[in-house]
C-alpha positions in Angstrom: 0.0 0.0 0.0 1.2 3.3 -1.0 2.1 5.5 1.8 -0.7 8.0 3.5 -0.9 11.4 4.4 -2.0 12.2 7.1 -2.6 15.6 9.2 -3.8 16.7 12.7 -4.9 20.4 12.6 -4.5 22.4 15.7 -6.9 22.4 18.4 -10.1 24.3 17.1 -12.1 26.6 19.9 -14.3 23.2 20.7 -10.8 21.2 21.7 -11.7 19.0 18.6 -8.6 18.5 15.7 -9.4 18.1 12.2 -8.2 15.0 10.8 -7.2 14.8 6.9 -6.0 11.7 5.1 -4.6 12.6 1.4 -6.8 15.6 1.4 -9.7 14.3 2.5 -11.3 15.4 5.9 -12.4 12.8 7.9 -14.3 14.9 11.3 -12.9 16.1 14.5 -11.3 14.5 16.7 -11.1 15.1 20.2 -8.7 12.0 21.2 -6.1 9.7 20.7 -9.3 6.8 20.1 -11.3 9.3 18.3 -8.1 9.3 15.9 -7.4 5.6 15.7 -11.3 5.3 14.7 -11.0 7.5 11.8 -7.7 6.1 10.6 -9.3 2.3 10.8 -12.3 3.8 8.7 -9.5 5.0 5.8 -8.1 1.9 5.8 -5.0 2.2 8.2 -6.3 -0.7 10.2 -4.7 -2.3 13.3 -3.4 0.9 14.4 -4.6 1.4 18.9 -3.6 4.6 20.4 0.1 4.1 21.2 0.5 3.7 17.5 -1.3 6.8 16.8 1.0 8.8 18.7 4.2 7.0 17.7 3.4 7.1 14.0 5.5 9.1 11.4 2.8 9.0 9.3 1.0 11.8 11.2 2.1 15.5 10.7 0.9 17.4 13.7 -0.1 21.0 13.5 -0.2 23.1 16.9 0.9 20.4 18.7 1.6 16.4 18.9 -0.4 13.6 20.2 -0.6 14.9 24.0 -2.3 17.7 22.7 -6.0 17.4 23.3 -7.9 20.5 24.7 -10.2 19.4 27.5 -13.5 20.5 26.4 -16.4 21.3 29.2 
């Protein structure tokens, strides 16, 4: 499989990130699982949360995997 692109915008004003794969956006997400869902769901299957945040496949923007704005 050809390799994906994949970006994590910065926190938006809700705490959410919007996720992209090649160009495509796939929702917000406000976690680490929230991110591993949408990943699965564009075919980068077996990926858990650990992964997520390990991955080079991911460019973050504002901020890496511990960045998640707690939303109230």
């Amino acid at each position: 499989m050809a390799e994906r692109r994949v970006i994590v915008d910065r926190p938006g004003e809700g705490g959410g990130r919007r996720v992209q794969v090649d160009g495509e956006s796939l929702g917000m997400a406000y976690n680490l699982h929230d991110l591993s869902v949408f990943l699965e769901r564009a075919g980068l299957e077996g990926l858990d949360e650990l992964d997520v945040a390990m991955s080079p496949l991911i460019e973050w923007h504002g901020g890496g995997p511990e960045v998640w704005p707690a939303t109230d």
